[in-house]
Backbone as CSV, one residue per row, in Angstrom:
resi,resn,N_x,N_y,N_z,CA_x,CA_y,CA_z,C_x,C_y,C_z
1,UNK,49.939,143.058,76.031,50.995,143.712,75.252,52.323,143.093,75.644
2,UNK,52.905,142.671,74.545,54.122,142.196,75.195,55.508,143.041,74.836
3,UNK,56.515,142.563,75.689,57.803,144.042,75.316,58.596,143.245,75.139
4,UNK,59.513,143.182,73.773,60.710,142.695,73.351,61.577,142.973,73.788
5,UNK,62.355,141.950,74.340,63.923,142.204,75.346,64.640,142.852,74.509
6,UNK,65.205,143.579,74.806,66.336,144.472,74.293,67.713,143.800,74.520
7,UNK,68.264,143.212,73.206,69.796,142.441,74.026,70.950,143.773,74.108
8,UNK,71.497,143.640,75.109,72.548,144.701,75.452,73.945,144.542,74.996
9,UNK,74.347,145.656,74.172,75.404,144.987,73.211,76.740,145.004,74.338
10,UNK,77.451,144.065,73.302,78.155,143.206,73.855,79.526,144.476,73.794
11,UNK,80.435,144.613,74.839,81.865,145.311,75.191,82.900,144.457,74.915
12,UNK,83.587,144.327,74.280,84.870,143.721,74.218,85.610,144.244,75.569
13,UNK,86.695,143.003,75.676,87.600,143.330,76.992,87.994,143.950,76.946
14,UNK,89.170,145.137,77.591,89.875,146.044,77.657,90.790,145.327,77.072
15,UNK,91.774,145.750,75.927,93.029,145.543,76.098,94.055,144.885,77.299
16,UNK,93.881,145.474,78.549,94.737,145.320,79.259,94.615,144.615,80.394
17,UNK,92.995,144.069,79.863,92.843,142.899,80.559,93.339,141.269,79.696
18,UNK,93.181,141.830,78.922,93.469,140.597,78.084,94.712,140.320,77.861
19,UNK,95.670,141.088,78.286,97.093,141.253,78.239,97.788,140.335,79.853
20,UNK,96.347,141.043,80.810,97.233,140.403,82.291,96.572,139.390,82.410
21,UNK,95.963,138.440,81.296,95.319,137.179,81.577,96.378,135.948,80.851
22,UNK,96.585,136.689,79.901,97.833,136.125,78.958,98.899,135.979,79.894
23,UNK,99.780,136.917,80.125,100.527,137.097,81.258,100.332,136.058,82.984
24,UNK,99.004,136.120,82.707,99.036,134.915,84.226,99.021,133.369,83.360
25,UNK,98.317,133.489,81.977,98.953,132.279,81.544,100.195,131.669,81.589
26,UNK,101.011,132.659,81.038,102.157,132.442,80.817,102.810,132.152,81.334
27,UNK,102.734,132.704,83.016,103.785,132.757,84.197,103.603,131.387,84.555
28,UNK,102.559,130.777,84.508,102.708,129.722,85.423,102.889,128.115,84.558
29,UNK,102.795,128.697,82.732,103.342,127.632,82.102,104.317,128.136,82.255
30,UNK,105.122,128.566,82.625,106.520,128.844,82.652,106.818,128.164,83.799
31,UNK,105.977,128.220,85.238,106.474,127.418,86.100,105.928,125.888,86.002
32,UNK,104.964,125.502,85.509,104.785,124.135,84.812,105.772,123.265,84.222
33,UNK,106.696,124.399,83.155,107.658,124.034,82.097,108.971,123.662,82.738
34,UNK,109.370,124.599,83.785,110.591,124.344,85.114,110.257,123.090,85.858
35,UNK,108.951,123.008,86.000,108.790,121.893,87.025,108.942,120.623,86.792
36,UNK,108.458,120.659,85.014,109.305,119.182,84.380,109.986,119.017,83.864
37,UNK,110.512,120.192,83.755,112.707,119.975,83.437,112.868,119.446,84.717
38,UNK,112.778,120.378,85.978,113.308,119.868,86.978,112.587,118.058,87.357
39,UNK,111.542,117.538,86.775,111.289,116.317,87.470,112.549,115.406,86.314
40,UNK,112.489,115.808,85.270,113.272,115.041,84.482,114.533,115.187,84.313
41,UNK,115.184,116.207,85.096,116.528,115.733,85.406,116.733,115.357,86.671
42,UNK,115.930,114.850,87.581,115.450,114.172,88.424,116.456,113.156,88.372
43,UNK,115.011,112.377,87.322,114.695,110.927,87.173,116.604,110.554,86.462
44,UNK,116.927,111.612,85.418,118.447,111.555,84.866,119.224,111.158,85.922
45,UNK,118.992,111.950,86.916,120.461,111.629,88.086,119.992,110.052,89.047
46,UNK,118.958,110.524,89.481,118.609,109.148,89.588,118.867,107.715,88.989
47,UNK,118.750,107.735,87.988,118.734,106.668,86.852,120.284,106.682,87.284
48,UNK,121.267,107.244,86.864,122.634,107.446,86.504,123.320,106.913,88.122
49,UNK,122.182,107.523,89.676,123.081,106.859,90.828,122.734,105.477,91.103
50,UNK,121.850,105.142,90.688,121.369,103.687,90.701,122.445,102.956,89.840
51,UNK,122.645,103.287,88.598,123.887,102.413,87.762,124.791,102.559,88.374
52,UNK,125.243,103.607,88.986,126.321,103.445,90.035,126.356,102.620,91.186
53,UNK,125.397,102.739,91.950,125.242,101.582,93.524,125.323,100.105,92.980
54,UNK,124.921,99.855,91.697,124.810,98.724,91.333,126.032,97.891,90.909
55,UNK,126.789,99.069,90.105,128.214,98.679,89.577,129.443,98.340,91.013
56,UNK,129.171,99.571,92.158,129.730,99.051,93.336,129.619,98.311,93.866
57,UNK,127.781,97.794,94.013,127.726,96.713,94.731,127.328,95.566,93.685
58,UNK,127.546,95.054,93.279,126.830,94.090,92.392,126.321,92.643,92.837
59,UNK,125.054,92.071,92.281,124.860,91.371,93.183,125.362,89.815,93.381
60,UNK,125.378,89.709,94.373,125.785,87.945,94.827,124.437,86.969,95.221
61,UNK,125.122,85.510,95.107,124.266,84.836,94.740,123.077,84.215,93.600
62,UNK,122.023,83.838,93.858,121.514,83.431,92.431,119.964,83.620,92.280
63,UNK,119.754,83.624,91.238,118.250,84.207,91.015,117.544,82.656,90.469
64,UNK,116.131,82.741,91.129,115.125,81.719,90.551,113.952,82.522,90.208
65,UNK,113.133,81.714,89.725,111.678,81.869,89.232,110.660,81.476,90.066
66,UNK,109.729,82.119,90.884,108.689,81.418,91.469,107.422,81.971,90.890
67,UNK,106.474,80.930,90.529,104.925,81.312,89.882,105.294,82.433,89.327
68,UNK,106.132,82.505,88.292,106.474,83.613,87.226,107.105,84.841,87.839
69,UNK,107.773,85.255,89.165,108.109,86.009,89.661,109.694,85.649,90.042
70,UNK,110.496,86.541,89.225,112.098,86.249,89.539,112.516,86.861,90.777
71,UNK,113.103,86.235,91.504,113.834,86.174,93.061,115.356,85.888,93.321
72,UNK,115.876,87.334,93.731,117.189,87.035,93.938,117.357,86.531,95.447
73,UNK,118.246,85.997,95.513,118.748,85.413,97.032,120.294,85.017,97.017
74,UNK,120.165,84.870,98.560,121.977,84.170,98.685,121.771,82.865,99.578
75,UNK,122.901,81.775,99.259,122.822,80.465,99.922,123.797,80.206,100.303
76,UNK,124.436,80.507,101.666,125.430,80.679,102.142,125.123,79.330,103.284
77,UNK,126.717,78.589,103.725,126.961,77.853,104.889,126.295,76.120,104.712
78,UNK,125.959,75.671,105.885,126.007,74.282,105.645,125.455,73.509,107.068
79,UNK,124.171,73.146,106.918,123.598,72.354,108.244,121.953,72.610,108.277
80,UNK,121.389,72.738,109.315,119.813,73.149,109.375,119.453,74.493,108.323
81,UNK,118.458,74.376,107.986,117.988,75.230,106.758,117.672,76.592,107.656
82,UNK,118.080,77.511,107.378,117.746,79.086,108.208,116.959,80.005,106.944
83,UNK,116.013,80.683,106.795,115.446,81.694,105.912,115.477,83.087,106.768
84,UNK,116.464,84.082,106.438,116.091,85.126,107.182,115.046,85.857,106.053
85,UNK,114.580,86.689,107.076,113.385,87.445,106.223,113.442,88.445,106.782
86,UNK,113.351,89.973,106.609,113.003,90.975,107.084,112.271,91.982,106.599
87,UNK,111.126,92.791,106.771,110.334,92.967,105.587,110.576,94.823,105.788
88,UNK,109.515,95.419,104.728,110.072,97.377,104.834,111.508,97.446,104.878
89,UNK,112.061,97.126,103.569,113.290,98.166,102.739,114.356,97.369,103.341
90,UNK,114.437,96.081,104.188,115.792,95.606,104.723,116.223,94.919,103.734
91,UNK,117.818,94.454,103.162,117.581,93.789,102.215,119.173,92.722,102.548
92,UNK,119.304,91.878,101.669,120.392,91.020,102.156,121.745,91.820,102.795
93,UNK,121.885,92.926,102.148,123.106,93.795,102.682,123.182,93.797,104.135
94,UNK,122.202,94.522,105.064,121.477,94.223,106.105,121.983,93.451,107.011
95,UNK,121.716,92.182,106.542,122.498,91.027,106.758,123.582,90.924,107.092
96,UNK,124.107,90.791,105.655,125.614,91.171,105.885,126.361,91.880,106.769
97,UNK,125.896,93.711,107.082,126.821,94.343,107.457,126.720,94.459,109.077
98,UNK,125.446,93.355,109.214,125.175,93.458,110.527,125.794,92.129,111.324
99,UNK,126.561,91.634,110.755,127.249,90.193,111.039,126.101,88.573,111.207
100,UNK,124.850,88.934,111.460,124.442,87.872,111.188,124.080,86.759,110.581
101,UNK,124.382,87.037,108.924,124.353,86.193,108.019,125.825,85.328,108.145
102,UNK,127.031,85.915,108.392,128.234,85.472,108.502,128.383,84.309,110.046
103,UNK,127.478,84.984,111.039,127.701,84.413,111.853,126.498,83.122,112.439
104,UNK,125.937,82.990,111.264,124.502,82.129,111.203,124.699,81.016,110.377
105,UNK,125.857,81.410,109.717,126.286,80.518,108.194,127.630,79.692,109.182
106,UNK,128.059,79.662,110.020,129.413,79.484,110.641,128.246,78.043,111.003
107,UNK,127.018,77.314,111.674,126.390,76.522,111.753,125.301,76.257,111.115
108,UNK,124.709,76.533,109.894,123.502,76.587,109.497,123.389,76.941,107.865
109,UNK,122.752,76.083,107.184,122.718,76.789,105.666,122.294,77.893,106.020
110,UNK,121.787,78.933,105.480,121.391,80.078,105.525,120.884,80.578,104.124
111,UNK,119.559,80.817,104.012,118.682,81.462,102.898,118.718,82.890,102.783
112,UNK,118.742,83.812,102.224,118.568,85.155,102.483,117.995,85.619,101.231
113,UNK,117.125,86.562,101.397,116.274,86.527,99.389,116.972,88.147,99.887
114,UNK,117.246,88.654,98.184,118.224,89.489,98.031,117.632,90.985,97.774
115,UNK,116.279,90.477,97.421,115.315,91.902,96.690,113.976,91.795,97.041
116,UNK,112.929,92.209,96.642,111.876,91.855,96.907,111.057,92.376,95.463
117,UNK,110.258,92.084,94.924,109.724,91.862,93.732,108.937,93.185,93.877
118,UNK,109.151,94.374,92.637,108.582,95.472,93.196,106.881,94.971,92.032
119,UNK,106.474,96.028,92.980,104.693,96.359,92.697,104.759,97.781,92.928
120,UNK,104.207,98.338,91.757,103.874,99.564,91.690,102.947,100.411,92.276
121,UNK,102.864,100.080,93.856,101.668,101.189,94.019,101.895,102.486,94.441
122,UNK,103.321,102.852,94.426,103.308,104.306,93.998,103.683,104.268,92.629
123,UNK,103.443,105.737,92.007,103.812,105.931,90.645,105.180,105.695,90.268
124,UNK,105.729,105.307,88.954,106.885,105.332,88.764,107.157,106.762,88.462
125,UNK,106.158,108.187,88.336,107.162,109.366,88.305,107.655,109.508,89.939
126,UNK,107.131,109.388,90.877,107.536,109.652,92.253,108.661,108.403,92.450
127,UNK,108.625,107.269,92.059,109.878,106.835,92.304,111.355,106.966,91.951
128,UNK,110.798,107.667,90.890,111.939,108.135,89.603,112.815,109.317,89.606
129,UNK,111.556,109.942,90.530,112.255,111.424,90.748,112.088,112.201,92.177
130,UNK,111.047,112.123,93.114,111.093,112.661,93.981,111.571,111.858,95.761
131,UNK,111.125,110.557,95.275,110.963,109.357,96.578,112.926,109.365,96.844
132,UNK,113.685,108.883,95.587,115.137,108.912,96.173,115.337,109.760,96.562
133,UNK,115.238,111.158,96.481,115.665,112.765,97.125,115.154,112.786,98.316
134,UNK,113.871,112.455,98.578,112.992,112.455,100.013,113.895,111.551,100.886
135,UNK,113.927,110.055,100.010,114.881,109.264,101.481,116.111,109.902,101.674
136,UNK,116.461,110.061,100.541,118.235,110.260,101.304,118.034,111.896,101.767
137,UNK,117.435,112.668,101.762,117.223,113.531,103.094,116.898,113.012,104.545
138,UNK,115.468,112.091,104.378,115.149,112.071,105.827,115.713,110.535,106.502
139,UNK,116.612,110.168,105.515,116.947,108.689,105.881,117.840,108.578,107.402
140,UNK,118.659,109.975,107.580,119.727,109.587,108.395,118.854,110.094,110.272
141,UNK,117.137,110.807,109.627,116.257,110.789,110.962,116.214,109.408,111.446
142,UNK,115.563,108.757,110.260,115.025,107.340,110.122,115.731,106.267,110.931
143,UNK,117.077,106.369,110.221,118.470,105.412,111.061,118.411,105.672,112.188
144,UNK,118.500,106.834,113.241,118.434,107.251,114.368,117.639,106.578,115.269
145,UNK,116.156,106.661,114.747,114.802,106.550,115.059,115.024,104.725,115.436
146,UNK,115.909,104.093,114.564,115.773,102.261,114.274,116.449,102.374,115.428
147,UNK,117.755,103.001,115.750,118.334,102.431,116.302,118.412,103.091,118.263
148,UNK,117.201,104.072,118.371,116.936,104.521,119.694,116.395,103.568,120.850
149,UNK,117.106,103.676,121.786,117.627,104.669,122.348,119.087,104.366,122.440
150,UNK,119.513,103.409,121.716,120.842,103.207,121.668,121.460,103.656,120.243
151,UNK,122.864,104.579,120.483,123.543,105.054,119.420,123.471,104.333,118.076
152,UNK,123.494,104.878,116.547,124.084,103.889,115.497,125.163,103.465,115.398
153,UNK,125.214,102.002,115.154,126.609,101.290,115.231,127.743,102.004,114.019
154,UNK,129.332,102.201,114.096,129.961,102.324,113.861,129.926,101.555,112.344
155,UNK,129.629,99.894,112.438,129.467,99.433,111.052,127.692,99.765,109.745
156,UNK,127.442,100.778,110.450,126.405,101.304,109.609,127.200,101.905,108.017
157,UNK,128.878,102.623,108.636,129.189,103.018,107.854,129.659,101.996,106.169
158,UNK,129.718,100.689,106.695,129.727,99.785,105.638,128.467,99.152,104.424
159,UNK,127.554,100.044,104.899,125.722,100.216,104.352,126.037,100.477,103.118
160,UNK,125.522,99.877,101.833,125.575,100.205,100.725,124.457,101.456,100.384
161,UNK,124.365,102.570,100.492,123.003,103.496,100.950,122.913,103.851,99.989
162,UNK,123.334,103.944,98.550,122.874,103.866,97.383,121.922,102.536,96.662
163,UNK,122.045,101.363,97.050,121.233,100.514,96.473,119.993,100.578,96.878
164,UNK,119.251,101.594,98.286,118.083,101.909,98.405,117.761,102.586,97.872
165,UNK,117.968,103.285,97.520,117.705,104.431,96.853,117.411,104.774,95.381
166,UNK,117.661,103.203,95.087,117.200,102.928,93.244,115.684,102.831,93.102
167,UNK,115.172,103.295,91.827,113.691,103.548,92.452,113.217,102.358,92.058
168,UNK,113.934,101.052,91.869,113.298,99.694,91.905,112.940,99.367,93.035
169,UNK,113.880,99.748,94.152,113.725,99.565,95.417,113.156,100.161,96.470
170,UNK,113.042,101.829,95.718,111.836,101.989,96.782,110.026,101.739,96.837
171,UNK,109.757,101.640,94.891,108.958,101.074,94.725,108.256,99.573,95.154
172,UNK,109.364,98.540,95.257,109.115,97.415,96.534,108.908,97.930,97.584
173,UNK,109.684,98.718,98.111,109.489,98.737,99.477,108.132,99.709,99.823
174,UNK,107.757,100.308,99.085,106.350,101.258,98.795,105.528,100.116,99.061
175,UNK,105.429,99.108,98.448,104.418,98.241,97.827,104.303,97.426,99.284
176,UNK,105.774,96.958,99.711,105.243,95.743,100.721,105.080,96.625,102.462
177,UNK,105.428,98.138,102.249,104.816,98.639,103.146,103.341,99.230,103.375
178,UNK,102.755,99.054,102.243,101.515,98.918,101.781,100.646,97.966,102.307
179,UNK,101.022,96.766,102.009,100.505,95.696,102.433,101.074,95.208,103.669
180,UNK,101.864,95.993,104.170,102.009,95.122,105.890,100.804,95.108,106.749
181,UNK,100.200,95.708,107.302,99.116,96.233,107.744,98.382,94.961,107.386
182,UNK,97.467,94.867,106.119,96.567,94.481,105.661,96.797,92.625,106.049
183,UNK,97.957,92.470,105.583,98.538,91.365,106.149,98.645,91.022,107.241
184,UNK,99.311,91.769,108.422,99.301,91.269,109.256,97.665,91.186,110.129
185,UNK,97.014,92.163,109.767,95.356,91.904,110.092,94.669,90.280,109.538
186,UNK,94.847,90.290,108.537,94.339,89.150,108.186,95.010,87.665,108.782
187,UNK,96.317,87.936,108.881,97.146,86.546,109.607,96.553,86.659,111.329
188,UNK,96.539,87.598,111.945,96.157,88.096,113.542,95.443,86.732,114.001
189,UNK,94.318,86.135,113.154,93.555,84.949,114.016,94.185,83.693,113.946
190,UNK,95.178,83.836,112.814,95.707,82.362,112.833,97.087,81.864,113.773
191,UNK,97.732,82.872,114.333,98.639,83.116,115.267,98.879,81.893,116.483
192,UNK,97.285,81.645,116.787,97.050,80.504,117.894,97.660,79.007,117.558
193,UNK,97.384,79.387,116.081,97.242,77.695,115.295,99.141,77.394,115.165
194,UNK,99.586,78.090,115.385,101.015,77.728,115.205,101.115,76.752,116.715
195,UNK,102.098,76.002,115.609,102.601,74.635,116.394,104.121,74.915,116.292
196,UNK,105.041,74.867,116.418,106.344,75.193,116.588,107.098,76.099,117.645
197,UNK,108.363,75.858,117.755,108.840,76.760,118.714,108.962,78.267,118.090
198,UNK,108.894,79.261,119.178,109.114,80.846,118.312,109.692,81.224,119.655
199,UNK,110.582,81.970,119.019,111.241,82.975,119.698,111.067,84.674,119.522
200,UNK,110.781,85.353,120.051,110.439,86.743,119.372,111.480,87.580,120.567
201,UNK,112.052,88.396,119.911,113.013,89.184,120.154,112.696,90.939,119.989
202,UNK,112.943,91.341,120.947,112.441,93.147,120.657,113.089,93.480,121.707
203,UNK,113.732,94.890,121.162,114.228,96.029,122.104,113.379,96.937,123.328
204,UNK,113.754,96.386,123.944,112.559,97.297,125.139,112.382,99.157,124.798
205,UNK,113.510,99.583,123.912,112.987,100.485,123.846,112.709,101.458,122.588
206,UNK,112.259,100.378,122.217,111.996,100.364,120.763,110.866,101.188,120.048
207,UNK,111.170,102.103,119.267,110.203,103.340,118.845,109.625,102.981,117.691
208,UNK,109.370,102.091,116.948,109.311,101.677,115.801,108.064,100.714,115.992
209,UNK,108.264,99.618,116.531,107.227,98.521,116.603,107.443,98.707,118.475
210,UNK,106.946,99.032,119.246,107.190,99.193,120.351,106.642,97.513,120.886
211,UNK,107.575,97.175,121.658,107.596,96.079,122.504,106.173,95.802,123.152
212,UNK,105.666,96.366,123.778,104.497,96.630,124.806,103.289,95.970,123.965
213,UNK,103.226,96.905,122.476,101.983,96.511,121.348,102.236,95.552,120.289
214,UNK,103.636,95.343,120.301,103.781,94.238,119.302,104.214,93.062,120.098
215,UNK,105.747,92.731,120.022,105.970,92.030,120.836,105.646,91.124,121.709
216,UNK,105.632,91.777,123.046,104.940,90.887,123.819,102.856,90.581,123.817
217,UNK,102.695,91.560,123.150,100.984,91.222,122.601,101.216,89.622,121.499
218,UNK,102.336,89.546,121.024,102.438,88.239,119.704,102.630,86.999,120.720
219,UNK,103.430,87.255,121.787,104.017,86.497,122.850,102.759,85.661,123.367
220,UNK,101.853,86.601,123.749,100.655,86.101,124.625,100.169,85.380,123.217
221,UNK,99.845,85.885,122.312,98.763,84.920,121.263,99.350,83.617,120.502
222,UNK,100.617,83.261,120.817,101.072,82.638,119.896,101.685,81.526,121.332
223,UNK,100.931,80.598,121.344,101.011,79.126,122.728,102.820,78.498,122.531
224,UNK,103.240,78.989,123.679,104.547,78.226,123.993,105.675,79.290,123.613
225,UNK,105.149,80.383,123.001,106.263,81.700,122.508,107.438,81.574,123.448
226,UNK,108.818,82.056,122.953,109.628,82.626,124.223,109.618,84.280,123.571
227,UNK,109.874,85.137,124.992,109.624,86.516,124.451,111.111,86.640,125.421
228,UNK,111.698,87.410,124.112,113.187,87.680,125.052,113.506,89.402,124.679
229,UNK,113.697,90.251,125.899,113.667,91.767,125.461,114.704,91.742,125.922
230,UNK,115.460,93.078,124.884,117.162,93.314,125.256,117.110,94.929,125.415
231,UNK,117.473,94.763,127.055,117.793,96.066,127.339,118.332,97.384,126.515
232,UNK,117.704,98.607,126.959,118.674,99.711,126.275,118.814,99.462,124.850
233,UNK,118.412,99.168,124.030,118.046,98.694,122.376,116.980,98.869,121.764
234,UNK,117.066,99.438,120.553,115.693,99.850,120.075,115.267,98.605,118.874
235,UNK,114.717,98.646,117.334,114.516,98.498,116.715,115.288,97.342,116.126
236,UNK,116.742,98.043,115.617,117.506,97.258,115.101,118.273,95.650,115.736
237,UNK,117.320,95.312,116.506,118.502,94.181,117.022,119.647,93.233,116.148
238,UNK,119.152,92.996,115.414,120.071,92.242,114.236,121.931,93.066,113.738
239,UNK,121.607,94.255,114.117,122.749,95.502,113.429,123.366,95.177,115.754
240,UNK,122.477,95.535,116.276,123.318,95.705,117.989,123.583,94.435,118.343
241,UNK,122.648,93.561,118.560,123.157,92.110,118.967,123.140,90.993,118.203
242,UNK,123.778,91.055,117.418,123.895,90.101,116.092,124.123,88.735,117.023
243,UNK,125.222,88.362,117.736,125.354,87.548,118.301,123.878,86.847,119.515
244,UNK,123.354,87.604,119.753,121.653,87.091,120.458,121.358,86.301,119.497
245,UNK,121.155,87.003,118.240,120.263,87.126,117.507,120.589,85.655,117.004
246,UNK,121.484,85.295,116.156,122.294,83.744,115.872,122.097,82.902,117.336
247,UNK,121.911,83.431,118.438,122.043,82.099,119.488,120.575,81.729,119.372
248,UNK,119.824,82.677,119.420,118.084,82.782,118.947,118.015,81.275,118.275
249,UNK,118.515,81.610,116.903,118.589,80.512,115.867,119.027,79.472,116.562
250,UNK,120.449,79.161,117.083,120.794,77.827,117.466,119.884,77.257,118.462
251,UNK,119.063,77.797,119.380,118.091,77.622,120.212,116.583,76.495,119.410
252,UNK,116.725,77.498,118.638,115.612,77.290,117.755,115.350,75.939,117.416
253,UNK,116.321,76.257,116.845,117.298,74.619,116.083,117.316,73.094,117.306
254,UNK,117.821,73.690,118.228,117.975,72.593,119.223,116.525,71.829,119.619
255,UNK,115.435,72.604,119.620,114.214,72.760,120.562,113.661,71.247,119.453
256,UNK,112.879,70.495,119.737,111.912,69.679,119.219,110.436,70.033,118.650
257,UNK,110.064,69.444,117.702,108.380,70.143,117.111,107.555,70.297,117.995
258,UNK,106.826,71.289,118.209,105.636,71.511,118.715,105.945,72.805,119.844
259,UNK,104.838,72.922,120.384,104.763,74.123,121.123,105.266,73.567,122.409
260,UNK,106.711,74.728,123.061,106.737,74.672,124.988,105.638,75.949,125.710
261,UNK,106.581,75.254,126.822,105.820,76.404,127.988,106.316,77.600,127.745
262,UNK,105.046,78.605,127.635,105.476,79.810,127.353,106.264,80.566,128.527
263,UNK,106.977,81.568,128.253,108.174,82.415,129.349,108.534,83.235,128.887
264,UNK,108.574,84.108,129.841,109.492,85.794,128.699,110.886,85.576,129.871
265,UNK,111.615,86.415,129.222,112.979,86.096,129.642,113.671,87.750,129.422
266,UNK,114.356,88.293,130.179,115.457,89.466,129.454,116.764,88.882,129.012
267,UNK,117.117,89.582,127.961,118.314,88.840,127.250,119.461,89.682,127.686
């Protein structure tokens, strides 16, 4: 014998459930709807301080093309060819306000690339709208942090601190802090094979790339290194001892091809 299921009729919702479901809809497209006004007048002010840093600072020097990638730079002075390079968010300003481009160019052509070619691997909504607000909050930890255990220099205040803060630029600097790591892993074995003189320079008390693990670890792998540490100085050497930093170079310059006897030295 078999027994036919009985289907159990169906209750509509209460009213007043269907009212506080609506209602939790609502509330939180409402905070959805705030959240991208607020990202998009964001990206407005953003957009608008970037045309500003740009109009103040505008740039110098000249732009080329390499393998389809445009490159600004500056070509300052006159003698042995110098390329400064500094990589994570430093940019020719840097340079500038730290006296070593001025005082590198007094003997030496001097190369300096002006930007760095952005790659998107963060989003352009986070560059657009949340990444400039984040730095220029935690930027003035950051400065501290470069320049421990010794105070920030007085000419920090000549920092153009709006041209970081364009989200062209933090998107580069996203990108090639991305790939530092990966890079410098993969270069790590070829370190030996260098033939030339090097000089490597680091703050003994340096919180950033600490001396101990970078530094003098590059010193030992790299045949004939000089490793020169400057007391009481953190990170920034280029901004504290600009003048080391240029004798570095003329050193450099003087020395003949190939690898010397390695030596660490305090500066």
């Amino acid at each position: 014998m078999t027994q036919r299921a009985t289907k159990k009729p169906s209750h509509p919702r209460p009213a007043a459930t269907r009212r506080e479901g609506r209602g939790f809809v609502g509330q939180h497209t409402g905070w959805l709807a705030a959240g991208a006004a607020a990202l998009v007048a964001s990206a407005a002010i953003n957009r608008v301080n970037a045309h500003r840093a740009e109009a103040k600072t505008p740039p110098a020097g000249e732009f080329i093309e390499v393998d389809g990638v445009r490159l600004h730079y500056v070509d300052r002075g006159e003698g042995p060819v110098v390329v400064l390079l500094h990589g994570n968010a430093v940019t020719l300003q840097d340079f500038e306000v730290s006296g070593v481009l001025g005082l590198a160019a007094e003997h030496h052509r001097v190369l300096v690339p002006a930007s760095l070619p952005a790659v998107p691997l963060i989003g352009d909504l986070m560059a657009m709208t949340i990444s400039p607000i984040a730095a220029l909050l935690t930027g003035p930890v950051a400065l501290k942090a470069s320049f421990a255990p010794a105070p920030v220099p007085d000419k920090m205040a000549d920092f153009p601190v709006g041209l970081t803060l364009r989200p062209s630029q933090i998107r580069a600097s996203a990108a090639e802090g991305a790939l530092m790591v990966p890079a410098a892993v993969s270069l790590a074995g070829r370190y030996r094979d260098l033939e030339l003189p090097v000089i490597i320079m680091s703050g003994e008390g340096d919180l950033v790339t600490f001396a101990g693990k970078h530094a003098e670890r590059l010193a030992r792998d790299i045949e004939g290194a000089e490793l020169r540490l400057v007391p009481s100085q953190g990170h920034f050497l280029h901004y504290a001892v600009p003048e080391q930093v240029t004798a570095a170079l003329s050193d450099l310059a003087s020395q003949p091809a190939g690898p010397a006897k390695s030596h660490t030295q305090a500066a």
